[in-house]
N, C-alpha and C positions, 0 to 999 in steps of 0.2 A: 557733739558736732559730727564725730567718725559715724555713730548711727546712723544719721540722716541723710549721709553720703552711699549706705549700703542700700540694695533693691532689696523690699521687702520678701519671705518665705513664699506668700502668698504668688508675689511675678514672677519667684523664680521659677516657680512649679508649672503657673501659664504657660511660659518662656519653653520653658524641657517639655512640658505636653505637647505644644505647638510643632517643635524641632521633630520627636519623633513621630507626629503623624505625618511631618512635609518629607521624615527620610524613609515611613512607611508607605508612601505613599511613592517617592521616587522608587525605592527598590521594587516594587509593583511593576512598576513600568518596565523596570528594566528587567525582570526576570522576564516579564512577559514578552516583549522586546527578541529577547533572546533566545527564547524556549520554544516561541511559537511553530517553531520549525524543527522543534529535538524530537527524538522519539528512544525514550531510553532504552528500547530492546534492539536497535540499530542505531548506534549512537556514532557514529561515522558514516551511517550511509547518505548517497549523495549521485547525484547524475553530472559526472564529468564530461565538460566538452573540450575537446582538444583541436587548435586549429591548427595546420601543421603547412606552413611555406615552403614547396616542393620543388619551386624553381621561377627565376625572374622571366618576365616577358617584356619587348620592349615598352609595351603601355602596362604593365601590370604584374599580377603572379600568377599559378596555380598552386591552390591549397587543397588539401584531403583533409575535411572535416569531419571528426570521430566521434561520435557517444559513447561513455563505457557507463552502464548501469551498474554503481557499485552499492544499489540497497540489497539490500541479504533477502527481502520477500513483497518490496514493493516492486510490480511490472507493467509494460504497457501494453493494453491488449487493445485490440480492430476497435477503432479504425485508426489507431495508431498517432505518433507523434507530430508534432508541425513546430518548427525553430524558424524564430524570428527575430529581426537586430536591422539597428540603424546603422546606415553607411556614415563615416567620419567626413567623406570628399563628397563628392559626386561622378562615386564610383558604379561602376555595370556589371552585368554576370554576362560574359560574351557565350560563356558554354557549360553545360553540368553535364556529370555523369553520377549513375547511381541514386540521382533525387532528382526532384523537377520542382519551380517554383508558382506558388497557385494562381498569379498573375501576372504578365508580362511587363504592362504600368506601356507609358509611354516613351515610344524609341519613335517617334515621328522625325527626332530630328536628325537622326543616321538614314543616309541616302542609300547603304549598301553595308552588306553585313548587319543584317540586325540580330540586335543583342537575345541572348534567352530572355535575360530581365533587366527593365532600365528603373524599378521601382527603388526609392529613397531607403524605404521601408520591408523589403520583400520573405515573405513566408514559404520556406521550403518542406517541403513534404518527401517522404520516403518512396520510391518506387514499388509495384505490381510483382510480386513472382510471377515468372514468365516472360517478365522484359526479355526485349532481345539482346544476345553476350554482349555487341559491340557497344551497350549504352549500360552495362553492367561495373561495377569497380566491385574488390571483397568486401563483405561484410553488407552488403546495400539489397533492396529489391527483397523486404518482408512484410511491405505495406505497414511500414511503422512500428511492428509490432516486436516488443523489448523484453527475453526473460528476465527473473529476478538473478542476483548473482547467484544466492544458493543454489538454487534450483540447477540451474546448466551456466556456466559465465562461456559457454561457448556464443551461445545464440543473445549475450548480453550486450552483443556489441553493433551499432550501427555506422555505417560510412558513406560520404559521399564525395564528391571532387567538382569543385566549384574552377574556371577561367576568370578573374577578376582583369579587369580594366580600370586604369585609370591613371588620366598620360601624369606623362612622369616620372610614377612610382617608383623607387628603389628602397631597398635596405633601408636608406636614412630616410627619404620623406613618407613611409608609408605609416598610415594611422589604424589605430585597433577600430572593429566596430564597435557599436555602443547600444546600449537598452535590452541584450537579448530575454528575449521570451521564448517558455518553453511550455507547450500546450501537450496534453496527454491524453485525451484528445482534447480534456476541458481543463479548468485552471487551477491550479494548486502547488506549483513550482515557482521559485524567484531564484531567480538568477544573479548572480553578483558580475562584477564587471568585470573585463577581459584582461588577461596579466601577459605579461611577456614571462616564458620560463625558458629552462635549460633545452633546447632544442631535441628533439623526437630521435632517438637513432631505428634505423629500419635492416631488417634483414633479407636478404634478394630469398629468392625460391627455390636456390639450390644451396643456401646455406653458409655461402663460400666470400659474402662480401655484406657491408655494413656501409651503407649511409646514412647520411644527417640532414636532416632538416633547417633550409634555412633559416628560418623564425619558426617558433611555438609560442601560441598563447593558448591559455587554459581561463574556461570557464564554466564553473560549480555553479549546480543547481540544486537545490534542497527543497522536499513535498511539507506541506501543510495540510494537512486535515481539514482545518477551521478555513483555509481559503479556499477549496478544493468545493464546499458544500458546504449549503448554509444546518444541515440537518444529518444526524446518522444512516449510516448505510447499512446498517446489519445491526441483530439484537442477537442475544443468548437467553434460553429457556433451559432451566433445569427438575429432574427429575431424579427421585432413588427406588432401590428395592423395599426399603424399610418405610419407606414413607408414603400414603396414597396422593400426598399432593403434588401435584404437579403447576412449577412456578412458570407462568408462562410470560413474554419479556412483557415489560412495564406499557402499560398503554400509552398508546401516540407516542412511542418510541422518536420514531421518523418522522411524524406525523399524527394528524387527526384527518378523519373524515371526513370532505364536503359533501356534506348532503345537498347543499342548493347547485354543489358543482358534480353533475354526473359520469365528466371522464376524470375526476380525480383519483377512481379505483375503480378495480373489477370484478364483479362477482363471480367467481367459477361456474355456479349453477345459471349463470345469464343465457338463455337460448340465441343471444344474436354477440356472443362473445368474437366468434371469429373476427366478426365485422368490425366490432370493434376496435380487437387489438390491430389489424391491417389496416385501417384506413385514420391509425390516430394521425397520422401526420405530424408526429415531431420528429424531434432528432435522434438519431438510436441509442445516446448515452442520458436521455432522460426516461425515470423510470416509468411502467406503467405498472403498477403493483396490484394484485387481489388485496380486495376488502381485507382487514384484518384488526384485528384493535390493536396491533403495534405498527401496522402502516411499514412495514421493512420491505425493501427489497430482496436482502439475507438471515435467515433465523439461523442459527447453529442451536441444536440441543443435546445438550451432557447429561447422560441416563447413568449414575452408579447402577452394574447391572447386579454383578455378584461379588459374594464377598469368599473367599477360601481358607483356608487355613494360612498360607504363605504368599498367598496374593491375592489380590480383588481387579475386577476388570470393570470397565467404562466402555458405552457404545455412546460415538458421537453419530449425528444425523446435521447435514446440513442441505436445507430446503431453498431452494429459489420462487420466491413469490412474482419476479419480473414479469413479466409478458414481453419485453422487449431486450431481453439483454439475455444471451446464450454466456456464459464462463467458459473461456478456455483455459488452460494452464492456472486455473485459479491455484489458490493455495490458503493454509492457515496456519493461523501460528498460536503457540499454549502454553501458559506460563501455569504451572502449576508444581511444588517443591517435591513431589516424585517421577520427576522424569529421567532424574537420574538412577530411577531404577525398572526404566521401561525393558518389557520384557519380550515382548512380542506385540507385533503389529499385521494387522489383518487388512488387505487391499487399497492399504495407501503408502506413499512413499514416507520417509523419515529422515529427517536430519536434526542435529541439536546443535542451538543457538548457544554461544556462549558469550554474550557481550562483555562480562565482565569475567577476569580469571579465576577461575577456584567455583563457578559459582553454574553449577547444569541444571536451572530449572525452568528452562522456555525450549520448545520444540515445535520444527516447523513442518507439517503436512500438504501432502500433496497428491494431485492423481495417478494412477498407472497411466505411464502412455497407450492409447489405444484400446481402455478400459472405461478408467472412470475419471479421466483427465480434462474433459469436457461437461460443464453443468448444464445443462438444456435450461430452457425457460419454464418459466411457470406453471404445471401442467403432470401429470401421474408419472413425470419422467424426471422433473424438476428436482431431484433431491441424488444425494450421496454420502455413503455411512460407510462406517470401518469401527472396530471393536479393538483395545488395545490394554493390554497383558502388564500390569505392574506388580512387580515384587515387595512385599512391605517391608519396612524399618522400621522395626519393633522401638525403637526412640522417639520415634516421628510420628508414627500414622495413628489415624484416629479417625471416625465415623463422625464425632463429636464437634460442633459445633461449626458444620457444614466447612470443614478442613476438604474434603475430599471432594469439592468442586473448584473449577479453575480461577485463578487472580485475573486474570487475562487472558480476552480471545481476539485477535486480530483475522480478516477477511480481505485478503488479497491488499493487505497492507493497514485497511483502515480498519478502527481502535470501535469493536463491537461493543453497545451497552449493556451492563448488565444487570440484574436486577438486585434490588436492593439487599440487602446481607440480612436484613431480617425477615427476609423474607422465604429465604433457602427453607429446604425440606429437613425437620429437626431427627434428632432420634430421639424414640421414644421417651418419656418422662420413666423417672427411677421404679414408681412402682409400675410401671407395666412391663417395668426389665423382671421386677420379682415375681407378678404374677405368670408373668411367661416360663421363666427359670423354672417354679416349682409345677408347672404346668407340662415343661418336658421331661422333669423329674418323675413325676408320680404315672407318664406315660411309660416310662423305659424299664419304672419297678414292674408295672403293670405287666409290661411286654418281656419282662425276665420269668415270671412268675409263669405265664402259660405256656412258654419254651420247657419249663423246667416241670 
């Protein structure tokens, strides 16, 4: 009878196969849930907004609204940022400084004094350099444009100063806003919701005095890749001394070719290209790329050039295939396990990533200001190269088994393809090491023998 009571071997196995596809199947979810926004070489970076309650009004407050761009090499470049969020009441912007909102919405119903913006929903934008002082606050008027922290954390910060309305308001009945959206200039950021924190302390101009803020709320924004674009933005091509092949990135990278559709790409050699590219009529942050069989906007290519007795150097090339997108402040980043013994660097900037402690093997590049800090579009100008000096460790380095090409190349943040590992350029097979070896043998006897 006890037997008949037990589930047979056969359900019990069902039963436990069943369980862990349903707990393989949740932890899927949930890494991806959660990860879709990591980026393990910046693993705390993040676009903080700080809204900072500067003083009550009798219908309202004024706030000073801050971005501090705290990704180490993601940044925002022309035409810059636009912040957006739902009002909690039916609250107004009677006045800004430093930003302006991109539509007014409807103030029909204010007989005098009308508002900057009477929208529910309203999208602020960054001011022009050149604004005039008195419409000016710090940190404001760069037409959006955000460096990365590494790079300068000076010029990483944007601000503006918003007049809110909305009768009644005080300390106790005021409400955070809600939904904000943070566009760069396209979409790839999510924002989490607005928190009340320890209040902003501020320091006057001479140094000499510290205030506080009456309320601060803080709201974190984090980039996605996968929501940013539906397709990659840059590929990687490699190349060695020892090897005559040259891997060049994987076709249809970014893309495939429409041939039925003829502004899907560009020919260089097109006689009516100008026309072309000036009169596509899109938007400047969609790309127009030359023909290519990996369809990228960005190629980067890593040439092992030479090898030395106690170092070997690499010349990186990165080409702009756009037509419609100029780089400025771009930058790159390189993960590769000798960087901790970079040696020298030839006309590009350098800093070393260290996300995790103890561990130097990701480096980020970038251009000389006023050099080569600027990437032109697509065209006999469209590229910029730099050649860089590593020392070897005789424990570590090796030619073999395509070791001395990079794990990782990122381009102005986003995560370049690269091509498949068996595909890399080999070193030669053993006996053409032998045939070689006794080949510069029999040359150096040679070359003793008629010295002598």
């Amino acid at each position: 009878m006890e037997s008949t009571m037990l589930p047979s071997i056969g359900s019990i196995a069902s039963r436990g196969a069943a369980c862990t596809v349903l707990l393989m199947i949740l932890l899927s979810c949930y890494t991806f849930n959660s990860t879709e926004a990591y980026d393990a070489l910046d693993p705390t970076g993040n676009i903080t907004i700080k809204w900072d309650v500067i003083s009550w009004t009798p219908d309202g407050y004024v706030a000073v609204v801050t971005m501090y761009n705290f990704q180490q090499y993601r940044h925002i470049q022309a035409p810059g940022w636009s912040l957006g969020w739902t009002w909690a009441k039916k609250e107004v912007i009677w006045n800004m400084m430093g930003g302006q909102t991109t539509e007014q919405g409807d103030c029909s119903k204010f007989k005098a004094g009308i508002p900057h913006c009477c929208k529910k929903d309203p999208t602020v934008v960054d001011l022009l350099p050149g604004t005039p002082y008195n419409q000016q606050i710090a940190n404001c008027c760069k037409a959006g444009v955000l460096n990365s922290w590494a790079q300068d954390p000076s010029t990483a910060v944007s601000s503006f100063q918003i007049s809110v309305g909305s009768a009644g308001t005080t300390n106790r009945t005021v409400k955070l806003p809600k939904n904000f959206t943070l566009k760069a200039p396209g979409p790839g950021y999510t924002c989490g919701p607005a928190k009340i924190v320890k209040p902003t302390t501020f320091i006057t101009n001479d140094k000499r005095r510290i205030t506080q803020a009456m309320m601060t709320w803080n709201i974190t924004c984090t980039y996605s890749q996968f929501l940013a674009q539906k397709t990659p933005s840059c590929c990687v091509s490699l190349s060695s001394f020892y090897n005559e092949t040259i891997v060049n990135c994987p076709t249809c990278t970014c893309g495939c070719q429409n041939r039925t559709e003829p502004g899907s790409c560009v020919n260089p050699d097109s006689p009516h290209l100008a026309s072309v590219v000036s009169s596509s009529g899109k938007a400047i942050n969609t790309p127009l790329v030359q023909c290519t069989s990996h369809m990228c906007p960005i190629r980067v290519h890593w040439h092992v050039k030479v090898n030395y007795k106690e170092y070997w150097r690499i010349k990186i090339t990165i080409t702009n295939f756009n037509y419609r997108m100029n780089y400025s402040q771009w930058n790159l980043v390189v993960q590769h396990p000798n960087f901790d013994n970079l040696t020298q660097l030839f006309s590009f900037q350098y800093k070393p990533l260290t996300p995790y402690e103890g561990l130097n093997d990701t480096g980020m590049l970038w251009g000389v200001k006023f050099y080569n800090d600027f990437l032109s579009s697509a065209g006999p100008l469209g590229n910029v190269q730099s050649e860089l000096l590593f020392r070897k460790d005789k424990s570590t380095f090796t030619f073999d088994k395509g070791w001395a090409f990079p794990r990782r190349i990122y381009f102005n943040g986003d995560n370049c393809v690269m091509p498949p590992p068996d595909a890399y350029p080999w070193l030669p097979n053993a006996s053409s090491k032998l045939v070689f070896s006794l080949l510069s043998t029999v040359i150096a006897i040679s070359t003793s023998l008629l010295i002598y």
